[in-house]
Backbone as a chain_set.jsonl record, in Angstrom:
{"seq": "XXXXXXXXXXXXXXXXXXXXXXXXXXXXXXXXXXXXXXXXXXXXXXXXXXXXXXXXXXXXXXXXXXXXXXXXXXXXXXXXXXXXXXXXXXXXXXXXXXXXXXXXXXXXXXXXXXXXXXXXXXXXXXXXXXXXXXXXXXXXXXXXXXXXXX", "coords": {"N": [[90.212, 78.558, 88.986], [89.574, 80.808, 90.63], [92.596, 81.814, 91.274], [92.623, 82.697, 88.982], [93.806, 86.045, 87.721], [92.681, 87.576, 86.494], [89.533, 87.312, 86.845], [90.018, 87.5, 89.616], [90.152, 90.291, 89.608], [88.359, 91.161, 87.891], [85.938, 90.705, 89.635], [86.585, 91.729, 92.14], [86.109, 94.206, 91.127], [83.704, 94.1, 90.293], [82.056, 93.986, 92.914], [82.643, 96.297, 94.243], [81.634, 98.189, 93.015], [79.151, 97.927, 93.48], [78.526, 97.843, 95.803], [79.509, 100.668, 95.899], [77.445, 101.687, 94.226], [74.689, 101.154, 96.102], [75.576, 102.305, 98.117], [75.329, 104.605, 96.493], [72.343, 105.581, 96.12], [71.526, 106.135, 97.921], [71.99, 109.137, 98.368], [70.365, 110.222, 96.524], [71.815, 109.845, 94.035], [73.091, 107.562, 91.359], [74.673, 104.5, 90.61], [76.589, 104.74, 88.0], [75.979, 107.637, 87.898], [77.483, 108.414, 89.989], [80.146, 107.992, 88.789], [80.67, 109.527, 87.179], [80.588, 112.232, 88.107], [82.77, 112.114, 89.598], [84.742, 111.731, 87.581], [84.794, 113.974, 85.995], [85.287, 115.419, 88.496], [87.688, 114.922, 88.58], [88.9, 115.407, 86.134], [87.78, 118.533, 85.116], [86.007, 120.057, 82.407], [86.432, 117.516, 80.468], [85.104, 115.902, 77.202], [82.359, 114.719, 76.187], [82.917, 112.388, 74.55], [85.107, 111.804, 75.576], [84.63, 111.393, 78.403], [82.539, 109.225, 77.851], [84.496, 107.303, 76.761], [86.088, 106.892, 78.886], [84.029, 105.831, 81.026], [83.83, 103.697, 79.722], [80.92, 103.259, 77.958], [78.301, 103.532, 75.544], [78.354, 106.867, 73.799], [75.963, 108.285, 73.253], [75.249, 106.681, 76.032], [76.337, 107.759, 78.152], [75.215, 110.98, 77.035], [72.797, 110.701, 78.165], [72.981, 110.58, 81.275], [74.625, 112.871, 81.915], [72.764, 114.54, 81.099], [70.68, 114.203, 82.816], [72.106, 114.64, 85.365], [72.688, 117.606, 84.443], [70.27, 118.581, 84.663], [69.601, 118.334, 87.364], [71.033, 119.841, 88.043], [74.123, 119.68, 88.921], [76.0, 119.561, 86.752], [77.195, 121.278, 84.241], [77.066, 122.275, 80.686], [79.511, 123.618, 78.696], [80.569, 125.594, 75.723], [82.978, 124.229, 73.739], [85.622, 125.855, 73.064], [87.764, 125.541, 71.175], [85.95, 123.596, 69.55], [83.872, 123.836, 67.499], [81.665, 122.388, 67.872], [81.355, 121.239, 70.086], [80.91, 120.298, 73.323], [81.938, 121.057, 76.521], [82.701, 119.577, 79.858], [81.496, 120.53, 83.206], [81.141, 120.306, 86.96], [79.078, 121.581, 88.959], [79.131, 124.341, 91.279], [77.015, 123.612, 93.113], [77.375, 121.29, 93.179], [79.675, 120.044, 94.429], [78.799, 119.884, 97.688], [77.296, 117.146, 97.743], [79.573, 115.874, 96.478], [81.796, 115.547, 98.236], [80.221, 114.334, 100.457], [80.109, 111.703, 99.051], [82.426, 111.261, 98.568], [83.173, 110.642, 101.173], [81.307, 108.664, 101.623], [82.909, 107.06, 100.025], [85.084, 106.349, 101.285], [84.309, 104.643, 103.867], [83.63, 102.627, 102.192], [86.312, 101.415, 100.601], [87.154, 101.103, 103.276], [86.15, 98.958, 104.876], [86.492, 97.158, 102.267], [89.024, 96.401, 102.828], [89.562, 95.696, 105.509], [91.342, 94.646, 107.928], [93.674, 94.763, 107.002], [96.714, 95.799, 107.412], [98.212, 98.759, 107.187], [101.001, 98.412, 105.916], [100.286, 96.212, 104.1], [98.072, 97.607, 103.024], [99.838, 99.304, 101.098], [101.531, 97.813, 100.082], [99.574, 96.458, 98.639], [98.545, 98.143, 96.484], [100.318, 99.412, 95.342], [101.545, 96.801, 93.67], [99.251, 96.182, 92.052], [99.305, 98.448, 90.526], [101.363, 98.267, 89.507], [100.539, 95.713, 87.595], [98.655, 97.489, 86.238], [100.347, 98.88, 85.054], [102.203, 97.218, 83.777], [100.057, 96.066, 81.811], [99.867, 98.915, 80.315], [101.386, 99.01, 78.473], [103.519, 98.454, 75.498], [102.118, 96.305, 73.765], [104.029, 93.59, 71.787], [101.96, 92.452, 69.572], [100.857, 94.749, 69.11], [102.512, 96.687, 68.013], [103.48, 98.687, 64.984], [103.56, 97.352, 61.935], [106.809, 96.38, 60.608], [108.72, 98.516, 58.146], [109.037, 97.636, 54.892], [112.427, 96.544, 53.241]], "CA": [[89.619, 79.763, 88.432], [89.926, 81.53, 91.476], [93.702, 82.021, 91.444], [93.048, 83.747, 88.203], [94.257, 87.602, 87.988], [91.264, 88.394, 85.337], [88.807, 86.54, 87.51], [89.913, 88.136, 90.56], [90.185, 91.559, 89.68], [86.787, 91.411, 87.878], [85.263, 90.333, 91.088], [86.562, 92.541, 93.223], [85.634, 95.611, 90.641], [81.991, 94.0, 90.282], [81.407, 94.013, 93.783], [83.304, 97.406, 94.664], [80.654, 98.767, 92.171], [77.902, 97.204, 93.814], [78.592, 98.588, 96.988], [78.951, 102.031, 95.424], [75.543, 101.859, 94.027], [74.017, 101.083, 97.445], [75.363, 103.931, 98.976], [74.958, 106.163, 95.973], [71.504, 105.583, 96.39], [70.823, 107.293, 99.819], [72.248, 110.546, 98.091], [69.827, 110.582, 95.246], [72.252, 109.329, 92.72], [73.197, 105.941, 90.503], [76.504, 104.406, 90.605], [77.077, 105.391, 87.489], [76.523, 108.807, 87.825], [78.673, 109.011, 90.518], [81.406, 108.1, 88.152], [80.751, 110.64, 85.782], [81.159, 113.096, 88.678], [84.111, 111.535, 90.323], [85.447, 111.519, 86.554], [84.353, 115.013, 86.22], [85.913, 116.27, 88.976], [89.152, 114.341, 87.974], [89.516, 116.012, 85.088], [87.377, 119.063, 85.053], [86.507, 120.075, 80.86], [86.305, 116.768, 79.784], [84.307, 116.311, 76.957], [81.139, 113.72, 76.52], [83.375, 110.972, 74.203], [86.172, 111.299, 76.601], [83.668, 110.751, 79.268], [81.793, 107.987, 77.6], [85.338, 106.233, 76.694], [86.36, 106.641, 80.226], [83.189, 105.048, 81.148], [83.173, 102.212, 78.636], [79.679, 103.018, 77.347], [77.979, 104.33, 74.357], [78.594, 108.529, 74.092], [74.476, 108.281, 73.882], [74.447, 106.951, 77.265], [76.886, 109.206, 78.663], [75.001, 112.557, 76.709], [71.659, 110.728, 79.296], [73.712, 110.442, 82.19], [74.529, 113.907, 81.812], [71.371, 115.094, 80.465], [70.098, 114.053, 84.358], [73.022, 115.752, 86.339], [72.995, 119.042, 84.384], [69.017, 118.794, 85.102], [69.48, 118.497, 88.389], [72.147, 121.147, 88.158], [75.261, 119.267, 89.388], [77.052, 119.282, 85.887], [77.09, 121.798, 83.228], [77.519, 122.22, 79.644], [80.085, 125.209, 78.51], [80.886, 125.584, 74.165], [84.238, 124.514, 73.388], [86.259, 126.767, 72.511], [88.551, 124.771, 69.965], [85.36, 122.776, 68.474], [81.935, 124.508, 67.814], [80.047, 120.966, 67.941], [81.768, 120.023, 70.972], [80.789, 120.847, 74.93], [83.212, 120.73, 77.443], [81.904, 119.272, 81.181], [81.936, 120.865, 84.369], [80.666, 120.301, 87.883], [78.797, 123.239, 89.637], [79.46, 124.518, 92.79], [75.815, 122.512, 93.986], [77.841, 119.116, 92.989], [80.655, 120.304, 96.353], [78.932, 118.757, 98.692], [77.66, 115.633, 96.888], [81.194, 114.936, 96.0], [82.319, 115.595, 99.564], [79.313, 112.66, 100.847], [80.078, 110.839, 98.299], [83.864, 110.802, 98.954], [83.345, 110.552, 102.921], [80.892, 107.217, 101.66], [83.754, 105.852, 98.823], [86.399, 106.29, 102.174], [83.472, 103.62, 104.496], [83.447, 101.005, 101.511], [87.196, 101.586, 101.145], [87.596, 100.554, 104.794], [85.101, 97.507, 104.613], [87.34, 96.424, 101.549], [90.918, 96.694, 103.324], [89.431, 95.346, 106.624], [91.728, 93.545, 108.536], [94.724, 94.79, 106.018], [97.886, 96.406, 107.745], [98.62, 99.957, 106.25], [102.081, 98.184, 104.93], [99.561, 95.357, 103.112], [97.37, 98.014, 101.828], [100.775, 100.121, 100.582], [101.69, 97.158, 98.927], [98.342, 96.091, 96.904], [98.333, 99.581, 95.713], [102.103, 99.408, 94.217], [101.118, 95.612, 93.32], [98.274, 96.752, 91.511], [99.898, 99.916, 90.159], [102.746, 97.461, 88.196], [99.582, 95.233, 86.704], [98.354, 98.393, 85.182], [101.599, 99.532, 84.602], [102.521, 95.903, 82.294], [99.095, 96.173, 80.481], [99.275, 99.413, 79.507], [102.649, 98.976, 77.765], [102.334, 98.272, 74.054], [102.548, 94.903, 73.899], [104.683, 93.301, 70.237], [101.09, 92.546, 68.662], [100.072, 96.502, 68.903], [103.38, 97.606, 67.52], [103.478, 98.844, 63.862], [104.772, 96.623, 60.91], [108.325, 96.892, 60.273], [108.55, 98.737, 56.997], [110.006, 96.378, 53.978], [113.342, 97.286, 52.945]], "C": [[89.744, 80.924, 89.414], [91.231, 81.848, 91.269], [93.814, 82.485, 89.907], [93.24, 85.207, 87.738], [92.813, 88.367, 87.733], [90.242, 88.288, 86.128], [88.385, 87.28, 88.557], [89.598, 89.301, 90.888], [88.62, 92.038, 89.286], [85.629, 91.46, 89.062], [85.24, 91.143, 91.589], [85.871, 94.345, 93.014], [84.3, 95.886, 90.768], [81.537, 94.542, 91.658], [81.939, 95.681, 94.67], [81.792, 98.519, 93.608], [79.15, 98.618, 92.66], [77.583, 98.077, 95.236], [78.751, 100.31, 96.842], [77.722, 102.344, 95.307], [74.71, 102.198, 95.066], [74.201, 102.314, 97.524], [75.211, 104.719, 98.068], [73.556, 106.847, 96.186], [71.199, 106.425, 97.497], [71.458, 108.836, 99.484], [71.425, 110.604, 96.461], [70.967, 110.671, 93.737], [72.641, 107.763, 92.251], [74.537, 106.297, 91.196], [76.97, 105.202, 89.662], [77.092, 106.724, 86.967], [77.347, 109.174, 88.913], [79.82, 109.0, 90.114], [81.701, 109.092, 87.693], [81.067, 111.496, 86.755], [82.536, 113.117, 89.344], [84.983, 111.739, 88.571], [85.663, 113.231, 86.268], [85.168, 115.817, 87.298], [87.598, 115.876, 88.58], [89.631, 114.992, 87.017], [88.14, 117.14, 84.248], [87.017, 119.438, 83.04], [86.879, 118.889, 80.283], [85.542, 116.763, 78.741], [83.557, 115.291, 76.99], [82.15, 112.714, 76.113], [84.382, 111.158, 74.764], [85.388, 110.486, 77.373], [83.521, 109.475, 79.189], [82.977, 106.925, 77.607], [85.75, 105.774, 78.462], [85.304, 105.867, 81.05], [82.754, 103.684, 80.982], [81.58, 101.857, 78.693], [79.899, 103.878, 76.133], [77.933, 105.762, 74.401], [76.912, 108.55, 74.348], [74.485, 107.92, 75.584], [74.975, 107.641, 78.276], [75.985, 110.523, 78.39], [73.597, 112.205, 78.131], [72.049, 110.943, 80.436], [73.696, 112.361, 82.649], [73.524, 115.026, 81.862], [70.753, 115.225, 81.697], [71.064, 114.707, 85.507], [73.182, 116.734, 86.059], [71.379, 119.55, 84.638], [68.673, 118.544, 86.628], [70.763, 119.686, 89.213], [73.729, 120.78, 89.344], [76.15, 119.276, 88.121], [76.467, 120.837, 85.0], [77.76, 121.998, 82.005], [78.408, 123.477, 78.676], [80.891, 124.694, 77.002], [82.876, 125.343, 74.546], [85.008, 124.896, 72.654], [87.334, 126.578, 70.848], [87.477, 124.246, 69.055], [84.0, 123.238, 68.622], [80.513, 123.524, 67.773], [80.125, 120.338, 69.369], [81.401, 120.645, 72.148], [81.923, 120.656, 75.691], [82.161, 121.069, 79.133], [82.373, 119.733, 82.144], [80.986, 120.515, 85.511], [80.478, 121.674, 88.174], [79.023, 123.069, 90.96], [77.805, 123.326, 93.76], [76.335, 121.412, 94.241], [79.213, 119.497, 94.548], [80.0, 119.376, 96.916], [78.651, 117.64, 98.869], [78.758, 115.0, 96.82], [81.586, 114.769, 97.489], [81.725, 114.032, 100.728], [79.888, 111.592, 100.387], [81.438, 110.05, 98.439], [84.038, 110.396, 100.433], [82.938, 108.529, 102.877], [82.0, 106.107, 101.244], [85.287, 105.331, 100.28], [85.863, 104.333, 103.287], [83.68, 102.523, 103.601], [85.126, 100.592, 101.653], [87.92, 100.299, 102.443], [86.759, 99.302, 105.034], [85.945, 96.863, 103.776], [88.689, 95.725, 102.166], [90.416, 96.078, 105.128], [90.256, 94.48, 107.222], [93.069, 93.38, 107.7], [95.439, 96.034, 107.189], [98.042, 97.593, 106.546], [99.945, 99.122, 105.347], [101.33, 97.205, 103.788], [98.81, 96.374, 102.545], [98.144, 98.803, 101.026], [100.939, 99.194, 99.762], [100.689, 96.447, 97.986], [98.29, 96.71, 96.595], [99.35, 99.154, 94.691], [101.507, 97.783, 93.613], [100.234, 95.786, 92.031], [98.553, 97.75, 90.282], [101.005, 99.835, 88.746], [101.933, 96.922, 87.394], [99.022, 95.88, 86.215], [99.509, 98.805, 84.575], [102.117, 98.546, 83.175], [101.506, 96.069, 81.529], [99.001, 97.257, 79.818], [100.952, 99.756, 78.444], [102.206, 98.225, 76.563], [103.237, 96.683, 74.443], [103.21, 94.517, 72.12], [103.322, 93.24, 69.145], [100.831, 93.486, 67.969], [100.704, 96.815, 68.401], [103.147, 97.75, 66.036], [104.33, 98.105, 63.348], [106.081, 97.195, 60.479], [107.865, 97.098, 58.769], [109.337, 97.839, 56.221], [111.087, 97.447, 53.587], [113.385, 97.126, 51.377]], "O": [[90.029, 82.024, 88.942], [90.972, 82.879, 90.648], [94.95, 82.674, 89.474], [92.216, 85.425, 87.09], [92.154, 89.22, 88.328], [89.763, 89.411, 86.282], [87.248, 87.701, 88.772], [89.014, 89.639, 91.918], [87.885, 92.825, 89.883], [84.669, 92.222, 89.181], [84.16, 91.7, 91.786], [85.457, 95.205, 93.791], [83.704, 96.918, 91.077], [80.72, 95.463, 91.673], [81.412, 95.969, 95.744], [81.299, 99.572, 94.01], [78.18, 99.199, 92.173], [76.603, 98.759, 95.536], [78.17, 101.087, 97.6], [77.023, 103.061, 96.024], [74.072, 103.251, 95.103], [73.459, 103.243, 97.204], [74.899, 105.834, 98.485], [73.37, 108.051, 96.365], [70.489, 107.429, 97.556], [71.388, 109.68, 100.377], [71.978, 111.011, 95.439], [70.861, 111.379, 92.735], [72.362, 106.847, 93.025], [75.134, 107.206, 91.774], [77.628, 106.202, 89.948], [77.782, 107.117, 86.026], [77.949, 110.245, 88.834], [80.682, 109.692, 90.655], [82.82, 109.606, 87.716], [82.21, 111.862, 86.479], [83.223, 114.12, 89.538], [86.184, 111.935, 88.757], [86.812, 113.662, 86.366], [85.699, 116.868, 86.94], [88.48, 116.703, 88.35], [90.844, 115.199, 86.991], [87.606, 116.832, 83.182], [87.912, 119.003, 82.315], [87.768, 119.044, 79.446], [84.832, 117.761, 78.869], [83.893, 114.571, 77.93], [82.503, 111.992, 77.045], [85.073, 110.242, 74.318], [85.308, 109.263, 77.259], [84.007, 108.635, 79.947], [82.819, 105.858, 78.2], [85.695, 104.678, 79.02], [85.83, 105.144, 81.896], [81.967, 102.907, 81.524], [81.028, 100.853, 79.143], [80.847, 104.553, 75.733], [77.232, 106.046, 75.373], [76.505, 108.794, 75.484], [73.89, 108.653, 76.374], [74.303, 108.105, 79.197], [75.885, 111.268, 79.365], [73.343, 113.088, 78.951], [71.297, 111.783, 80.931], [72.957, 112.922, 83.458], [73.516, 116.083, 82.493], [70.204, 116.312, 81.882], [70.566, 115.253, 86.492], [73.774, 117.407, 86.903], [71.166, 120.752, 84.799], [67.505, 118.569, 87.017], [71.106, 120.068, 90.332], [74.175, 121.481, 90.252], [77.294, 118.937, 88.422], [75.364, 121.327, 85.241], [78.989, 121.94, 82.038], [77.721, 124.206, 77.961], [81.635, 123.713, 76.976], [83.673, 125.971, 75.243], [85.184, 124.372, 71.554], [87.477, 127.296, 69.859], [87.731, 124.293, 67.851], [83.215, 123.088, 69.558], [79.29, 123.642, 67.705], [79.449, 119.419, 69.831], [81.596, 121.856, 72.046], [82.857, 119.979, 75.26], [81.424, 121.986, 79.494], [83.583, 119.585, 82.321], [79.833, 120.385, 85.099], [81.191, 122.639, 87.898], [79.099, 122.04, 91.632], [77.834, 122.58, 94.739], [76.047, 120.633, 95.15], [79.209, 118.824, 95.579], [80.326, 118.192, 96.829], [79.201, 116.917, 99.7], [78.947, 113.805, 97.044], [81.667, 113.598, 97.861], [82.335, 113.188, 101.384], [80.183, 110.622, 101.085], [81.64, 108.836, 98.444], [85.07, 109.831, 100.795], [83.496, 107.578, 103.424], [82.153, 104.957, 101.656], [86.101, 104.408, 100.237], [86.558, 103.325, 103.412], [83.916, 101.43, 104.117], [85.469, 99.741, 102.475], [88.657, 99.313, 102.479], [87.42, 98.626, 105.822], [86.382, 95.832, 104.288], [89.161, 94.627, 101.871], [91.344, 96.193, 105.929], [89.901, 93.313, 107.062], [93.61, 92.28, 107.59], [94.786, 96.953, 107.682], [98.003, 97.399, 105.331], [99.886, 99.203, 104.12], [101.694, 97.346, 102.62], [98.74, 96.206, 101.328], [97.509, 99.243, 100.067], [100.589, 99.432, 98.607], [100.924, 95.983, 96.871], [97.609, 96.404, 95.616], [99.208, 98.692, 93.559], [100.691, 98.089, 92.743], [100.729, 95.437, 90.959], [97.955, 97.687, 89.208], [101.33, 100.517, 87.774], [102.129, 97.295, 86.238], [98.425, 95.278, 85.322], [99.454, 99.085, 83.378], [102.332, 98.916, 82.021], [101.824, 96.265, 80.356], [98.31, 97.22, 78.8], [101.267, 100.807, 77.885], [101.156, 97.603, 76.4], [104.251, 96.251, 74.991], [102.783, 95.256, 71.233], [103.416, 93.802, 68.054], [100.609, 93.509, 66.758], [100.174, 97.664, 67.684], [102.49, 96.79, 65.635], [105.48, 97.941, 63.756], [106.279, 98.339, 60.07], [107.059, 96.388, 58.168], [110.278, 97.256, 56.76], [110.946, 98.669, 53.553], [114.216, 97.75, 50.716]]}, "num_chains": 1, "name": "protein.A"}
């Protein structure tokens, strides 16, 4: 069970998550709002059900999530322009140096992870890594559309 991919990778995500948390904690935030900002700054104008998909939760617990970082004035909510039901998400200048901590902390776990890994070993679990997303997100024959009948 160990030497399985699914197994492994879950593992290593669980506990990479775990160790986020911790330290998000000592900056007055969750793990998972540090996603939403790390997601957030990734792709500035997202909107909530991007978010939430990018998340893999319910858009409800994304709009809470939210609801607590634009009330503590690290996110805000600006009309989008294309859809008059829809918001579009931004970080405020307050969320800077949060992200900056936050990225100085994600660099410490990071380096705790990769401990005792050669820059050429951590070049190649990246690319390694990089191809196993690369094969899953290729359509696989199931996903493809039925051949039309002739």
């Amino acid at each position: 069970m160990q030497n399985n991919i699914a197994f492994l990778s879950a593992d290593v995500s669980r506990l990479l998550r775990k160790r986020f948390d911790l330290a998000a904690r000592g900056f007055g935030v969750t793990g998972p709002q540090w996603r939403v900002l790390a997601a957030l700054q990734r792709t500035p104008g997202m909107n909530q059900c991007a978010l939430a998909a990018w998340l893999e939760v319910e858009a409800i617990t994304a709009g809470r999530m939210i609801d607590r970082l634009e009330k503590a004035g690290l996110v805000e909510r600006r009309p989008d322009p294309a859809d008059r039901r829809a918001w579009r998400l931004f970080l405020t200048a307050a969320a800077d140096p949060l992200i900056s901590s936050l990225r100085d902390c994600a660099d410490v776990v990071f380096a705790e992870a990769l401990q005792g890994f050669s820059e050429d070993e951590h070049q190649f679990l990246l690319a390694l890594l990089d191809r196993v997303r690369g094969n899953l997100l290729e359509e696989s024959p199931g996903d493809a559309a039925p051949a039309a009948a002739e």
